[in-house]
Every structure is written in C-alpha cells, then in structure tokens.
DSSP file (Angstrom, degrees, kcal/mol; ACC not computed):
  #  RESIDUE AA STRUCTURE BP1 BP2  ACC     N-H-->O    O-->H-N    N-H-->O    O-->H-N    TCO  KAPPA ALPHA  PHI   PSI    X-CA   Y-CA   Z-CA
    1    1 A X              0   0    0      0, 0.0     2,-0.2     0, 0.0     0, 0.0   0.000 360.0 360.0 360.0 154.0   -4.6   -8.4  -12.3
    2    2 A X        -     0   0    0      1,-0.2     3,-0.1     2,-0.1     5,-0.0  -0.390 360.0-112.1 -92.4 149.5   -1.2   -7.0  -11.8
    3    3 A X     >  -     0   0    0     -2,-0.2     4,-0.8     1,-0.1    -1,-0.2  -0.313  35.6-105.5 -67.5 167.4    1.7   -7.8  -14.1
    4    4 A X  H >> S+     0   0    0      2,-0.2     3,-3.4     3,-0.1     4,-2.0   0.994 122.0  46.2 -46.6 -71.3    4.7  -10.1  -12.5
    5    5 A X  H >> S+     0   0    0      1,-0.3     3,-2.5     2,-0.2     4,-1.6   0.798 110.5  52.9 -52.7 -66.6    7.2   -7.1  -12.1
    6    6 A X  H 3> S+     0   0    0      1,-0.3     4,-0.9     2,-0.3    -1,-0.3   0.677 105.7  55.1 -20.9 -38.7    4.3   -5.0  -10.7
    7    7 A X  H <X S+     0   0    0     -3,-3.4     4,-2.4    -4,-0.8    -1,-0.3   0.925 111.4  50.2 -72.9 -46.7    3.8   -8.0   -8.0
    8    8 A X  H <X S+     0   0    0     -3,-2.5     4,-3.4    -4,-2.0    -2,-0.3   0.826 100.2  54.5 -82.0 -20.1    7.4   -7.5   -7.2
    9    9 A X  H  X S+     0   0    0     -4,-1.6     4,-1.6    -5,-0.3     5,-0.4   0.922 110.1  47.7 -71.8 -70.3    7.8   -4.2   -6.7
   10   10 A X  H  X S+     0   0    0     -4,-0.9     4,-1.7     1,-0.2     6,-0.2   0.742 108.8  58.9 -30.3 -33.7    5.1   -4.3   -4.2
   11   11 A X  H ><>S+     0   0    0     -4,-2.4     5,-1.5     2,-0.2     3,-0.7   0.998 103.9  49.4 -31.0 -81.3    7.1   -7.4   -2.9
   12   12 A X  H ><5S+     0   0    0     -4,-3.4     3,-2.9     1,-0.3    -2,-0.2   0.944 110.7  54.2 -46.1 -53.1   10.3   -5.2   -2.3
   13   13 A X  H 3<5S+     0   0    0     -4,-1.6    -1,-0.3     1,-0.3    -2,-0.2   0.961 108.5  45.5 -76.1 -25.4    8.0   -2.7   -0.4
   14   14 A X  T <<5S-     0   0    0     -4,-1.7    -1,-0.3    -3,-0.7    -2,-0.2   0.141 110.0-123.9 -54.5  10.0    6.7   -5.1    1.9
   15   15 A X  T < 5 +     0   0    0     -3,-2.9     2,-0.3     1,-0.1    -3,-0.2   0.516  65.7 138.2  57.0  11.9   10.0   -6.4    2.4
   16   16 A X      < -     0   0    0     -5,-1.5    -2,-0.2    -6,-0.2    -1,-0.1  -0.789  68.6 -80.1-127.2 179.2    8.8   -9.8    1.4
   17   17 A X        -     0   0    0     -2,-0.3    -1,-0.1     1,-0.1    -3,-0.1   0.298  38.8-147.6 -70.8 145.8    9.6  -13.2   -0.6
   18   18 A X  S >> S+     0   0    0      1,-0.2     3,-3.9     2,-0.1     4,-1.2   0.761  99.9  67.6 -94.0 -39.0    8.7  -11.8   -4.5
   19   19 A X  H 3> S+     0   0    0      1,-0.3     4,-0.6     2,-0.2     3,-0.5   0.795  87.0  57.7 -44.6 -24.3    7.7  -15.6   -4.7
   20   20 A X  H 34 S+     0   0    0      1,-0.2    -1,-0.3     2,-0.2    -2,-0.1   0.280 109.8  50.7 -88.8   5.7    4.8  -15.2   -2.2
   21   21 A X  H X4 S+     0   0    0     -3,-3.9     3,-0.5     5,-0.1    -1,-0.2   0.720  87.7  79.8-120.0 -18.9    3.6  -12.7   -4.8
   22   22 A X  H 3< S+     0   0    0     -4,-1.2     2,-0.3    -3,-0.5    -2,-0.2   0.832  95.9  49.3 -54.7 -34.0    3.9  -14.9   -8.1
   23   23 A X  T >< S-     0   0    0     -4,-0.6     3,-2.8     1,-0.2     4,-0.4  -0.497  76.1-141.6-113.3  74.4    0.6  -16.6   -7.3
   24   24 A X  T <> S+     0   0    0     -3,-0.5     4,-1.1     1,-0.3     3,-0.3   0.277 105.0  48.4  46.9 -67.6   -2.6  -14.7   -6.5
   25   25 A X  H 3> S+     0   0    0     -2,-0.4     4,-1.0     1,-0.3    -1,-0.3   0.574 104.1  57.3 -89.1  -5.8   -3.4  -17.4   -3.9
   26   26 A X  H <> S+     0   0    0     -3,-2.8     4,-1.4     2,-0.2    -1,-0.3   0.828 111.2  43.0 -77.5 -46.8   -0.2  -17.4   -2.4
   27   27 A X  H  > S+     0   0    0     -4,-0.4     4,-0.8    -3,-0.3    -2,-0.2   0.842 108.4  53.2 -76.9 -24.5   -0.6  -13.9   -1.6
   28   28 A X  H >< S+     0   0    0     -4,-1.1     3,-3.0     2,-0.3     2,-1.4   0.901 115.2  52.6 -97.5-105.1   -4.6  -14.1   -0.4
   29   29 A X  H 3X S+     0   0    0     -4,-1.0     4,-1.6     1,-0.3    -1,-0.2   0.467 108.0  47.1 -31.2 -25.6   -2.8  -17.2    2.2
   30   30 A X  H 3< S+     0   0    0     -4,-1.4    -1,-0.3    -2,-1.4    -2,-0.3   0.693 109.7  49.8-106.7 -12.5   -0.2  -15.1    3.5
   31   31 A X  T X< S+     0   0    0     -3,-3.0     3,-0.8    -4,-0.8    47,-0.2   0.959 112.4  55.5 -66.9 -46.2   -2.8  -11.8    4.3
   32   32 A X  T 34 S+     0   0    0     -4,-0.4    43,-0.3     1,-0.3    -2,-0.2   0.973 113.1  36.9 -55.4 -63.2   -5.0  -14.6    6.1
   33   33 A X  T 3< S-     0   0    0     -4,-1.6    -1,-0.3    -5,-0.2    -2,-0.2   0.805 124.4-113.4 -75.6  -4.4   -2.2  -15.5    8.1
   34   34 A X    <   -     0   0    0     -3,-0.8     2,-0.2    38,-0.1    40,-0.1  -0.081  26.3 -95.9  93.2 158.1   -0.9  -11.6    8.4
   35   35 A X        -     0   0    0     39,-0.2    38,-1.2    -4,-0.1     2,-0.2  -0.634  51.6 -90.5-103.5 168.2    1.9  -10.4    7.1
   36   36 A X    >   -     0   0    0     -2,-0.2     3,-1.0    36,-0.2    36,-0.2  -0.655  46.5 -99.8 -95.5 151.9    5.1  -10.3    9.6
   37   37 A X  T >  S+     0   0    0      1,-0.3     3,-1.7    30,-0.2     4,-0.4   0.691 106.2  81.2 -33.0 -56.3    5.5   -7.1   11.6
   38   38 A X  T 3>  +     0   0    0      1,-0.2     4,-2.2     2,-0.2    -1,-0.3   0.460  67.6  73.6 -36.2 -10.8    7.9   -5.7    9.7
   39   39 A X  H <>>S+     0   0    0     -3,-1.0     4,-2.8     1,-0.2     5,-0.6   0.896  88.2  69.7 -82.5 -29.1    6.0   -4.1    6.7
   40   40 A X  H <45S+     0   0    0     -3,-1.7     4,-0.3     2,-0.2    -1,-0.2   0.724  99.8  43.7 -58.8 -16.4    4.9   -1.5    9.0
   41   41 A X  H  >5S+     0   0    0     -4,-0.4     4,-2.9     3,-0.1     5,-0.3   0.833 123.4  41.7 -84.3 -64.8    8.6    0.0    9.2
   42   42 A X  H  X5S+     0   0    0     -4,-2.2     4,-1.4     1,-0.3    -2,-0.2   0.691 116.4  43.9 -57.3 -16.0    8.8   -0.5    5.2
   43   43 A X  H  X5S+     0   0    0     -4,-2.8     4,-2.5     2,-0.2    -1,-0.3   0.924 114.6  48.1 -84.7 -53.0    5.8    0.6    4.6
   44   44 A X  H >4XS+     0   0    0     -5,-0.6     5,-2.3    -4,-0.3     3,-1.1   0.966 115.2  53.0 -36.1 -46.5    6.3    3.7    7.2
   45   45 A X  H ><5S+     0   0    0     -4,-2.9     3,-1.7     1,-0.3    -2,-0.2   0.972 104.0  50.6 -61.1 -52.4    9.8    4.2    5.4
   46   46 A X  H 3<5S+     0   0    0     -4,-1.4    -1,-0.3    -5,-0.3    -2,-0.2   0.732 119.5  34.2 -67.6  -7.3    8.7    4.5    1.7
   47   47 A X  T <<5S-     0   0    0     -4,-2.5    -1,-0.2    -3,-1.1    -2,-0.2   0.048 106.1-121.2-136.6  34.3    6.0    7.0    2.3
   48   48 A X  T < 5 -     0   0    0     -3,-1.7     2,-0.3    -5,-0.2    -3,-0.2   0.883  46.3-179.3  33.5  63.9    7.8    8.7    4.9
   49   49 A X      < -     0   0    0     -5,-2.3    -1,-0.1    -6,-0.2     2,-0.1  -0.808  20.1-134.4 -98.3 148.1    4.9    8.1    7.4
   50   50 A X     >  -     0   0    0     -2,-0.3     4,-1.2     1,-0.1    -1,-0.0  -0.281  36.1-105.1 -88.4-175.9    5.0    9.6   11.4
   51   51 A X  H >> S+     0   0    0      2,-0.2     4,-1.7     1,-0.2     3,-0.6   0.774 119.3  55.4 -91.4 -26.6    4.0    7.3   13.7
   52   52 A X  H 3> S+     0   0    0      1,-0.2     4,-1.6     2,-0.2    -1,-0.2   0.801 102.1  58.0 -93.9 -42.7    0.6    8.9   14.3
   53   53 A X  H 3> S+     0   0    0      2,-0.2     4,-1.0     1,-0.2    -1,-0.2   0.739 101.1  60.0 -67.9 -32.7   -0.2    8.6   10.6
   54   54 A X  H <X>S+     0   0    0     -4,-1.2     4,-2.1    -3,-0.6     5,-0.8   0.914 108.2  44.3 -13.2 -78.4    0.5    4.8   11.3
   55   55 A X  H  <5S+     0   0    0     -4,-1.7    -2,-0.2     1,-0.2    -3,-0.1   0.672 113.3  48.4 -75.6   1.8   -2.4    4.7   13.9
   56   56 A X  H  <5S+     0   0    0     -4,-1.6    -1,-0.2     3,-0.1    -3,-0.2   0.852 126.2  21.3 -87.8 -28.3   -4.9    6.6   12.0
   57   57 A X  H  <5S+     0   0    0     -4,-1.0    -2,-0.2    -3,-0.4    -3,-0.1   0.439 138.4  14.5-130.6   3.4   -4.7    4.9    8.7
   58   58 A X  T  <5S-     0   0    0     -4,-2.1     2,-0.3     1,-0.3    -3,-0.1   0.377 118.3 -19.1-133.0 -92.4   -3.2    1.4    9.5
   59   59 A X      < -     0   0    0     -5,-0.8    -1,-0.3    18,-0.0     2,-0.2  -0.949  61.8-100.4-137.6 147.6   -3.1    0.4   13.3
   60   60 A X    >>  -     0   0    0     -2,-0.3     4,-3.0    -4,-0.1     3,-1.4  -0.581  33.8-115.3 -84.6 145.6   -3.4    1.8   16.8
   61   61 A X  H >> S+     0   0    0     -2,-0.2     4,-1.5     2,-0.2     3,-0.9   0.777 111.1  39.4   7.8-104.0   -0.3    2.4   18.9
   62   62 A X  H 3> S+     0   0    0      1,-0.2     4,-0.9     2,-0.2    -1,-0.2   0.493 119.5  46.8 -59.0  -7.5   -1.3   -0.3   21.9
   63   63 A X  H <> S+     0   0    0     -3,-1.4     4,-2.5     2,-0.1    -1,-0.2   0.786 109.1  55.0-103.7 -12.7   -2.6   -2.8   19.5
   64   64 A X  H <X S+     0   0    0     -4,-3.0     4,-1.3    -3,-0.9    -2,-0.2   0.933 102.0  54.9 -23.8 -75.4    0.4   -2.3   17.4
   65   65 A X  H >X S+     0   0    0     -4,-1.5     3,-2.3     1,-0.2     4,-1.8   0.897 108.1  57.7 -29.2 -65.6    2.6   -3.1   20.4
   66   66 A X  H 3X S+     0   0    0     -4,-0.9     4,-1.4     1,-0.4     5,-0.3   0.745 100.9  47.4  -7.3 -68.8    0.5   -6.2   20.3
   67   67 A X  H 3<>S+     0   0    0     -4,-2.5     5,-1.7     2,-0.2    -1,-0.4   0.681 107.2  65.0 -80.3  -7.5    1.2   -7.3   17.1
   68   68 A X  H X<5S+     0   0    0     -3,-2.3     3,-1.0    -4,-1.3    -2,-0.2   0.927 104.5  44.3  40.3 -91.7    5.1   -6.6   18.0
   69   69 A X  H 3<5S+     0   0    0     -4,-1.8    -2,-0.2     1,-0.3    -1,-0.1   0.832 119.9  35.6 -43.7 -48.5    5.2   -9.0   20.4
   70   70 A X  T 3<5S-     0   0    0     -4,-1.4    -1,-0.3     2,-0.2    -2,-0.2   0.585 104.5-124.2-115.6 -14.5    3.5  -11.7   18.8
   71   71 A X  T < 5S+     0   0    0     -3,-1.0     2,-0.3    -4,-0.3    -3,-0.2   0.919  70.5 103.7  53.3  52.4    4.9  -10.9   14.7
   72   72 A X      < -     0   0    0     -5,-1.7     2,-0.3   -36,-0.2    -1,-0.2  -0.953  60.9-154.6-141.0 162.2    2.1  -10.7   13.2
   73   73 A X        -     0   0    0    -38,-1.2     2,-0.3    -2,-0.3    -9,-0.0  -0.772  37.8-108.6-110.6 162.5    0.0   -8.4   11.9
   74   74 A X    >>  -     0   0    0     -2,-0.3     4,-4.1   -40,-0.1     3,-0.6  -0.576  34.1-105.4 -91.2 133.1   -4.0   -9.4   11.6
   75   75 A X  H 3> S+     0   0    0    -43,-0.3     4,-0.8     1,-0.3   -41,-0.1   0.582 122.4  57.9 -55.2 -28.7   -5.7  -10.2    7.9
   76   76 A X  H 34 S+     0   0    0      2,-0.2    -1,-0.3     3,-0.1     4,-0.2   0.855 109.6  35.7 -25.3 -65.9   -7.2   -6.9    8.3
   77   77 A X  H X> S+     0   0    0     -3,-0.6     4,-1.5     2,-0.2     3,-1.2   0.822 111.3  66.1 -58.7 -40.3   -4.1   -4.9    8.7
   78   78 A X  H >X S+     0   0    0     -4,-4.1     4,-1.9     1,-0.3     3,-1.2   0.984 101.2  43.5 -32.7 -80.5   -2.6   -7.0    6.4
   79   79 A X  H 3< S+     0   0    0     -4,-0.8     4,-0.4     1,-0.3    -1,-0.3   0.550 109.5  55.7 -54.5 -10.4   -4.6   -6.1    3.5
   80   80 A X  H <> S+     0   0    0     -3,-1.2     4,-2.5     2,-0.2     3,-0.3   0.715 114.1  44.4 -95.0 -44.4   -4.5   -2.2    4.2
   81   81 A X  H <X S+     0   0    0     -4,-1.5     4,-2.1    -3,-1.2     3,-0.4   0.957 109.4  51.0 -39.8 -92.1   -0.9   -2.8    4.2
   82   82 A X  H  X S+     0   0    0     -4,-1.9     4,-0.7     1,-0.2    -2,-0.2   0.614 117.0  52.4 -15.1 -46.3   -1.1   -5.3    0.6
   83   83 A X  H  > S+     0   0    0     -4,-0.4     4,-2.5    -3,-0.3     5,-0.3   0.881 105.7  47.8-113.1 -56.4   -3.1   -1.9   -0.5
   84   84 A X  H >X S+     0   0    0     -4,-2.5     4,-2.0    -3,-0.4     3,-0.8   0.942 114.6  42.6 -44.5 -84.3   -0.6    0.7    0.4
   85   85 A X  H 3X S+     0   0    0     -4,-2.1     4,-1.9     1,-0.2     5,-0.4   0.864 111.5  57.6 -43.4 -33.3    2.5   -0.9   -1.2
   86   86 A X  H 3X S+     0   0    0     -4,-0.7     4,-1.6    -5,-0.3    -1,-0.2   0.990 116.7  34.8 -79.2 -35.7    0.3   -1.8   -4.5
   87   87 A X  H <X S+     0   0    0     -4,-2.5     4,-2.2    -3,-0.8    -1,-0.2   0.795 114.5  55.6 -52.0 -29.4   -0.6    1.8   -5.0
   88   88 A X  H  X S+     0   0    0     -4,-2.0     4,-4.6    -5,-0.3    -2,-0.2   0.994 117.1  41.5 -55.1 -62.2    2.8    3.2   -3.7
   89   89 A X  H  < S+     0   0    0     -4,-1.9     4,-0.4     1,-0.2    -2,-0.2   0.761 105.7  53.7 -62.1 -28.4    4.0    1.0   -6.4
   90   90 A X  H >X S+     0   0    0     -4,-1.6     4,-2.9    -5,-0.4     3,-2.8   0.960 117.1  53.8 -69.5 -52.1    1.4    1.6   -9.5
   91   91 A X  H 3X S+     0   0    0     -4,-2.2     4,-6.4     1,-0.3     6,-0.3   0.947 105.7  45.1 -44.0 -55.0    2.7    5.7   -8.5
   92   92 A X  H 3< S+     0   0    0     -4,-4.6    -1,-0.3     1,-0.2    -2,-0.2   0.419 111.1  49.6 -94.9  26.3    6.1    5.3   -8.7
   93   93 A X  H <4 S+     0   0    0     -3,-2.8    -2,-0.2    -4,-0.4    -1,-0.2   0.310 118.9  53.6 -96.4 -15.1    5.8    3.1  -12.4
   94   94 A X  H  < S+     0   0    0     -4,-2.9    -2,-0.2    -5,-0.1    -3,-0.2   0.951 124.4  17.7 -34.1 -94.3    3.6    6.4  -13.0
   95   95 A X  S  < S-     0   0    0     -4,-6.4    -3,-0.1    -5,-0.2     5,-0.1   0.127  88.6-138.6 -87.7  18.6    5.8    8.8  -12.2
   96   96 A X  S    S+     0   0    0     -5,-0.2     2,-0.4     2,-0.1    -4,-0.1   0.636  83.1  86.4  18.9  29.0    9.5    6.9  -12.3
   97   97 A X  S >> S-     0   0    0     -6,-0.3     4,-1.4     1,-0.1     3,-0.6  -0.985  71.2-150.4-152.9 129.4   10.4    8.9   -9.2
   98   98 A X  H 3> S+     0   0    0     -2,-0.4     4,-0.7     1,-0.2    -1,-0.1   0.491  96.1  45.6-101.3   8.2    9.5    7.8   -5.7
   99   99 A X  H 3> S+     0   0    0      2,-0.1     4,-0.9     3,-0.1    -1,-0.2   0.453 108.4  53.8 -91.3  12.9    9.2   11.0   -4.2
  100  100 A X  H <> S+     0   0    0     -3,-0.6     4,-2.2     2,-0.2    -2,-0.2   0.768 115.8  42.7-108.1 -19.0    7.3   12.3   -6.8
  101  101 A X  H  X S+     0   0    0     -4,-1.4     4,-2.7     2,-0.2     5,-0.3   0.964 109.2  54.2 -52.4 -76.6    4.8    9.1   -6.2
  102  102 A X  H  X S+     0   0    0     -4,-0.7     4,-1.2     2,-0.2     3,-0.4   0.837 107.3  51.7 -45.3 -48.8    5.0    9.5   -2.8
  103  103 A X  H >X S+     0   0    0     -4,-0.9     3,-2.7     1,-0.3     4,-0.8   1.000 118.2  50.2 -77.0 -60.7    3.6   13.8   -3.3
  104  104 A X  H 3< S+     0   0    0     -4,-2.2    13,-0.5     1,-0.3    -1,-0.3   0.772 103.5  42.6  -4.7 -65.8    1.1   12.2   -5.2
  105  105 A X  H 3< S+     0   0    0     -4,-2.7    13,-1.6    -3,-0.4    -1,-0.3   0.612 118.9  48.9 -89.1 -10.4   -0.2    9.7   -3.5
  106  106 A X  H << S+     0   0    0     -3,-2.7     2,-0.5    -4,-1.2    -1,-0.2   0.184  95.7 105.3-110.7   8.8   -0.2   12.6    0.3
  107  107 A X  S  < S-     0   0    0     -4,-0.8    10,-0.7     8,-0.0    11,-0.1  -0.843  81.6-130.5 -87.7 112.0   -1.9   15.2   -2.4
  108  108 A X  B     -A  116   0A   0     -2,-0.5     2,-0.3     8,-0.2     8,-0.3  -0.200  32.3-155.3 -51.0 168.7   -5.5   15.7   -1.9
  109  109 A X      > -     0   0    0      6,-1.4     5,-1.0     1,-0.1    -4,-0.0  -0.962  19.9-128.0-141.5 145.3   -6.8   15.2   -5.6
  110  110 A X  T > 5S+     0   0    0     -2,-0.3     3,-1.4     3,-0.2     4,-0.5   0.852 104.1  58.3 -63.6 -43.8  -10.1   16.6   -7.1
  111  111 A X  T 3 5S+     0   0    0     33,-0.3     2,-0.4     1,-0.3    -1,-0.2   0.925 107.4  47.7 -51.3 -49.1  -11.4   13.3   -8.4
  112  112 A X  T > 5S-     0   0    0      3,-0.2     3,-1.2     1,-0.2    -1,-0.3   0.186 120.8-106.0 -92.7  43.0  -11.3   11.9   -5.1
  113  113 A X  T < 5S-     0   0    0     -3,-1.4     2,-0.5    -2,-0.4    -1,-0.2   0.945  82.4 -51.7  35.1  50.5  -13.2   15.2   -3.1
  114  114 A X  T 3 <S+     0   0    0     -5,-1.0    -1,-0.3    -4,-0.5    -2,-0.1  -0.121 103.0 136.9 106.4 -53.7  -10.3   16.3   -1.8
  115  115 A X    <   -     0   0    0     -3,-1.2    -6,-1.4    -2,-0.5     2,-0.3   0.104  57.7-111.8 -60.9 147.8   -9.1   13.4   -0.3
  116  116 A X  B  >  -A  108   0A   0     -8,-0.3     4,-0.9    -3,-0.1     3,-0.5  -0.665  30.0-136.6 -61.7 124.0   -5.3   12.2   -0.4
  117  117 A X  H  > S+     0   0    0    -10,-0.7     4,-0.6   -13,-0.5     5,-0.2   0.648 100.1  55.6 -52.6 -17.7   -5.2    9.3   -2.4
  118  118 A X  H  > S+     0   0    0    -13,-1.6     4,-1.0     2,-0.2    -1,-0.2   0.612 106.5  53.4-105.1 -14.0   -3.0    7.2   -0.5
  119  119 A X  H  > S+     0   0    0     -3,-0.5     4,-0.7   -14,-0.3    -1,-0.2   0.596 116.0  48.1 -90.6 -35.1   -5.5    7.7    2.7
  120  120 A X  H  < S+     0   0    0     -4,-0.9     8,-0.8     2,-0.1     4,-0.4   0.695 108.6  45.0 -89.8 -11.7   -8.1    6.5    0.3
  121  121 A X  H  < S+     0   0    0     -4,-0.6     7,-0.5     6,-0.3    -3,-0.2   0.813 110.9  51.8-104.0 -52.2   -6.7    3.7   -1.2
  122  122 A X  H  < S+     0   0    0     -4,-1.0    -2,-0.1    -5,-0.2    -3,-0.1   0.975 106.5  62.6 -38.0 -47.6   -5.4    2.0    2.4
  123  123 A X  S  < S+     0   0    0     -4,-0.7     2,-0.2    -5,-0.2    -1,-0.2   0.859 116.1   9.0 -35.6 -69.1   -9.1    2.5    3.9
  124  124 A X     >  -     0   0    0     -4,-0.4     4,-1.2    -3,-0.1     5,-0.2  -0.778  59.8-128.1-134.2 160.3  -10.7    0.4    1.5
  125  125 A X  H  > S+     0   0    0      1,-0.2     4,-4.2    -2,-0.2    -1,-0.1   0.977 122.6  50.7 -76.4 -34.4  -10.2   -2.4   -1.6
  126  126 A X  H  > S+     0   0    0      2,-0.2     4,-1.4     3,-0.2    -1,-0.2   0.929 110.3  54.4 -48.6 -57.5  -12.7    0.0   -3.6
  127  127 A X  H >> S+     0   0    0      2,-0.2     3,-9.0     1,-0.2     4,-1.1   0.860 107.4  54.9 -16.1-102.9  -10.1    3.2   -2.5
  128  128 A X  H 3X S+     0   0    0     -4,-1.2     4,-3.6    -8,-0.8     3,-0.2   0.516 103.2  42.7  20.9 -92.9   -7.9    1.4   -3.7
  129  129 A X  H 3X S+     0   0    0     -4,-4.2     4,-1.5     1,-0.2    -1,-0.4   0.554 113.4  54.7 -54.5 -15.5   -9.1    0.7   -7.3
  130  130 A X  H <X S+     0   0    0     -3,-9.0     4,-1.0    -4,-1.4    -2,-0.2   0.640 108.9  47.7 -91.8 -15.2  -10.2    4.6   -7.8
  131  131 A X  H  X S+     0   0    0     -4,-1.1     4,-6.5    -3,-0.2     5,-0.5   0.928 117.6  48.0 -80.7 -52.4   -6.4    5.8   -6.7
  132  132 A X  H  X S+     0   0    0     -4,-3.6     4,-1.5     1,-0.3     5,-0.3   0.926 109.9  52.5 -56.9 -51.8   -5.3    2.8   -9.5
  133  133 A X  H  X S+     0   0    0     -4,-1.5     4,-1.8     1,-0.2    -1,-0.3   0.864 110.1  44.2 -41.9 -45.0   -7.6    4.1  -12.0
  134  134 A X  H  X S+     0   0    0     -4,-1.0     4,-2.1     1,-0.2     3,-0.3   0.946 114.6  49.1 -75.3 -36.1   -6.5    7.5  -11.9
  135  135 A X  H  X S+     0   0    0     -4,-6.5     4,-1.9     1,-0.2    -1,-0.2   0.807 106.0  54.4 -61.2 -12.1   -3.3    6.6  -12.0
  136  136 A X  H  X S+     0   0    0     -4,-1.5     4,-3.2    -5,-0.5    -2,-0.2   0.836 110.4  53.9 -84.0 -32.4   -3.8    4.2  -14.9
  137  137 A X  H  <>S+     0   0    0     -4,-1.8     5,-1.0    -3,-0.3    -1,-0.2   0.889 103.9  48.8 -60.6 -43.1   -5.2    7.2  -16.6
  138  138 A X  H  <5S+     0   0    0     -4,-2.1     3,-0.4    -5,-0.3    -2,-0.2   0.855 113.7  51.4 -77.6 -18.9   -2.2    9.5  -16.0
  139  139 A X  H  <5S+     0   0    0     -4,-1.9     2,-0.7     1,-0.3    -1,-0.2   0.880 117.5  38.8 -36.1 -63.4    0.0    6.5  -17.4
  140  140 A X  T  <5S-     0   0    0     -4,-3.2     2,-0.4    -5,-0.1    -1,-0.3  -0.601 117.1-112.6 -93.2  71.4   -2.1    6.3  -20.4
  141  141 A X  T   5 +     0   0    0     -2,-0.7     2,-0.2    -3,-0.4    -3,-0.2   0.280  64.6 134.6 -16.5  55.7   -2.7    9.9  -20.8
  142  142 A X  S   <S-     0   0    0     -5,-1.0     2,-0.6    -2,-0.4    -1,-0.0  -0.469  72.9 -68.6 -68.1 172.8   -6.4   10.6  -20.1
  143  143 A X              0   0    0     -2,-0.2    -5,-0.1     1,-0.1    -6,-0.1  -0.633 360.0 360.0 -73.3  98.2   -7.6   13.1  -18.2
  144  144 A X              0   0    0     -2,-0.6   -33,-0.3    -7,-0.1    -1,-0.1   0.407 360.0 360.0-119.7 360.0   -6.6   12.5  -14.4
C-alpha cells in the first residue's frame, strides 16, 4: 500500500481532491464512478504525451470526445489513468526529477523485454506492479 504523501502526489497528478486518496475505498468508489475528464490533460501534461499516444495507451479519439461531453471517464479508463500517475509518481520520488522520471518511465528497459515501462504499467494492474518493483529496486539499490 502506498504511503499518505505517495497517495498525494498521485492526487496532484490527477488534478484531484488528495482527500479522495486518504482512504483506499474512497479511491476504488471514485474509479467506479470514473474520474472527471480532466486527468487526461494532466496526465497528457506530466508525461508530455501526443495526442495519438493518448489513444493507443489510454482512450480512442471518438470515444474520448464522448467522454468530453458527458465528464467522465469510464472505470476502465479510470484505472489506466490511477496506474499512470501512481507510477509517474513512484519515478519521480525515484529519481527527484520529473523529467528524469518521465525518460524513465518512455525508456524501453531490459527487465521488461524491451518494453517502455510506462506503456507497461498503464496496460495492466500486474504492469503496473513490475514498473513499481523495479523502481523500488533502484530506490533501494538492487540491481534494476
């Protein structure tokens, strides 16, 4: 489980309430209902994502619009979302530098065959936990 402050930086990049992050179950209620449209700029902004890189790894374009309109995002996107910012955030308490988090996290890595972590941790919760592990390594100095 994530420490408080850890909960809140991932707050700040989602652009939302750190309180909705103080409780576990709080947070789990507010993916189920979606998070409001708006993480998708913050999210875009802190890892300096294009808009195309948006619809591969998040949401497409026209269902995008969609969720626009309506201010929501879907408990699906939501959590891909949840996923981004909590690695963005594990990186740059890593590396104390958020571009040097950010080259990180768009670096293919040998542990993960190649793959970008940050493409591997949005996909899936599992991602997710292998990006944190290696980072949890490079914190504690093991071999990352």
């Amino acid at each position: 489980m994530e420490t408080q402050t850890e909960a809140h930086s991932v707050a700040s990049i989602l652009g939302l309430h750190e309180r909705e992050f103080d409780n576990p179950l709080m947070l789990i209620k507010q993916i189920e209902q979606g998070f409001p449209t708006s993480v998708v700029d913050r999210v875009k902004s802190a890892m300096m994502l294009a808009d195309h890189q948006i619809n591969e790894l998040f949401v497409k374009g026209t269902t995008l619009d969609r969720r626009r309109k309506s201010g929501r995002l879907n408990s699906v996107e939501s959590q891909k979302f949840e996923r981004a910012a909590r690695v963005l955030a594990a990186a740059e308490d890593v590396f104390q530098d958020q571009h040097t988090a950010r080259e990180f996290l768009k670096r293919p890595h040998m542990f993960l065959d190649g793959q970008k972590p940050f493409d591997v941790a949005v996909g899936t919760d599992i991602g997710a936990s292998m990006v944190e592990d290696i980072l949890g390594r490079l914190k504690y100095g093991s071999a990352a």
